[in-house]
SEDOLUM-246738 format. One record per residue (C-alpha): y, x, z; chain; residue number from 1. Coordinates in pm, whole numbers. Layout:
<nodes>
+--------+--------+--------+-------+------+
:      v :      u :      w : chain : resi :
+--------+--------+--------+-------+------+
:      Y :      X :      Z :     A :  NUM :
...
+--------+--------+--------+-------+------+
</nodes>
This chain:
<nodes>
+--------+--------+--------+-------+------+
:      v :      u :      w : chain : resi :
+--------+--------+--------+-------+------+
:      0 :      0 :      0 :     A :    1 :
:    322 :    133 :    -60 :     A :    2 :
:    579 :    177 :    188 :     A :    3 :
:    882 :    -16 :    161 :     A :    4 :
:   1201 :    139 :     75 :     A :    5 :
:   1514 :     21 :    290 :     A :    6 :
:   1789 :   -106 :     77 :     A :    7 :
:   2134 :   -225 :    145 :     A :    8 :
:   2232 :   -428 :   -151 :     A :    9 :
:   2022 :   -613 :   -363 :     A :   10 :
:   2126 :   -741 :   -747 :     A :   11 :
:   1905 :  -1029 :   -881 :     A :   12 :
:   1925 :   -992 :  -1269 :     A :   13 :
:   1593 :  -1176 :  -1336 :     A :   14 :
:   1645 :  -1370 :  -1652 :     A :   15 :
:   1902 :  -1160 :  -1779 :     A :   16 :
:   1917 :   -955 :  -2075 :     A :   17 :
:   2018 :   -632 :  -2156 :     A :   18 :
:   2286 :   -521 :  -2122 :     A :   19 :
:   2394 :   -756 :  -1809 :     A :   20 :
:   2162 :   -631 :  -1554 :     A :   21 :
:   2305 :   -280 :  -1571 :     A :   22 :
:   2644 :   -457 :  -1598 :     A :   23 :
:   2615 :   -577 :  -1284 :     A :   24 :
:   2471 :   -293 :  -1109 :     A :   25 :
:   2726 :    -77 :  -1218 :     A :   26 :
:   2980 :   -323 :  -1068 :     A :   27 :
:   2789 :   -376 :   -744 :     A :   28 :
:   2763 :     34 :   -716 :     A :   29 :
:   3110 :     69 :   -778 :     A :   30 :
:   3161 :   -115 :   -395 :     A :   31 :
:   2878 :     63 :   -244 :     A :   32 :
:   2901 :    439 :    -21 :     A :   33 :
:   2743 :    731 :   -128 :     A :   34 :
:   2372 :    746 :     -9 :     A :   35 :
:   2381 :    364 :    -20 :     A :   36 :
:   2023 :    215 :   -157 :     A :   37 :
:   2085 :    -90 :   -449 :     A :   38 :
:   1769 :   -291 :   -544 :     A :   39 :
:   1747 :   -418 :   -832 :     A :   40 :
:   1509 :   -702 :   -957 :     A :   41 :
:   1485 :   -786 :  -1356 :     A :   42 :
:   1245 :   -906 :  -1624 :     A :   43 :
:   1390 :   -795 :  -1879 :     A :   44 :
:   1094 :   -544 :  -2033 :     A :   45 :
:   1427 :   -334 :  -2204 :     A :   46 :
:   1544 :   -288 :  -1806 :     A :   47 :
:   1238 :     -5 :  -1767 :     A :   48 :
:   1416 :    227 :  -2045 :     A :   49 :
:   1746 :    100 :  -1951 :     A :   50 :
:   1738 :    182 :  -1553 :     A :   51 :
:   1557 :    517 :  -1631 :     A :   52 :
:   1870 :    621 :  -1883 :     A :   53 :
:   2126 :    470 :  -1621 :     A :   54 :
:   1992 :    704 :  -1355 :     A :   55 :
:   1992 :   1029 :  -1567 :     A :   56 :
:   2371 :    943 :  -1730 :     A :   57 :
:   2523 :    830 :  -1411 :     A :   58 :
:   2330 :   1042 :  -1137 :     A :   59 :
:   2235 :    810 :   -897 :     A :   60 :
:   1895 :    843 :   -802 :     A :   61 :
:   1618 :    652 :   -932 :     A :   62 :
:   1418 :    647 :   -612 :     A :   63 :
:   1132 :    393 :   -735 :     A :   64 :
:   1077 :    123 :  -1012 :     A :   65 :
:    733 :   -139 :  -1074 :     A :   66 :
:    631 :   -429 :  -1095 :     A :   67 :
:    613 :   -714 :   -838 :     A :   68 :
:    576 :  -1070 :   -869 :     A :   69 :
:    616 :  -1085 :  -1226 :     A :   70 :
:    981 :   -922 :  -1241 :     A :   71 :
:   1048 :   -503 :  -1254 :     A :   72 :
:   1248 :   -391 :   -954 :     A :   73 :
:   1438 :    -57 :   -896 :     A :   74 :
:   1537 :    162 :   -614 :     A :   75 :
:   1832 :    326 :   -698 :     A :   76 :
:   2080 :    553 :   -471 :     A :   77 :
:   2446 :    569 :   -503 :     A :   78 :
:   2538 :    947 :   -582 :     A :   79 :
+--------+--------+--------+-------+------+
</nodes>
């Protein structure tokens, strides 16, 4: 089992498409501290690529991404 990853914000961009649920996690990162934790839940199949380009352009970390209850989440940190 995998142990759960604290957060302190959490977007819900499930039935979104590209490019809105990076839209919004930009926005929602932009009011967040450094070392903050955002989750992010999506099911958009484009978010995988998407969230794993974010993290390298941007540098927050991409702590984890999967799959749970039909939707991808991520685990990103602010930078």
């Amino acid at each position: 089992m995998e142990a759960t990853v604290h957060f302190d914000r959490e977007v819900d961009a499930r039935g979104l498409n590209c490019p809105l649920p990076i839209l919004r996690t930009k926005k929602t990162l932009n009011d967040m501290s450094s070392g903050q934790v955002l989750r992010i839940l999506a099911t958009d199949p484009a978010a995988v690529r998407d969230f794993q380009a974010f993290s390298k352009q941007t540098g927050n970390q991409l702590l984890q991404h999967g799959e749970q209850d039909g939707a991808f989440f991520f685990l990103l940190k602010r930078k």
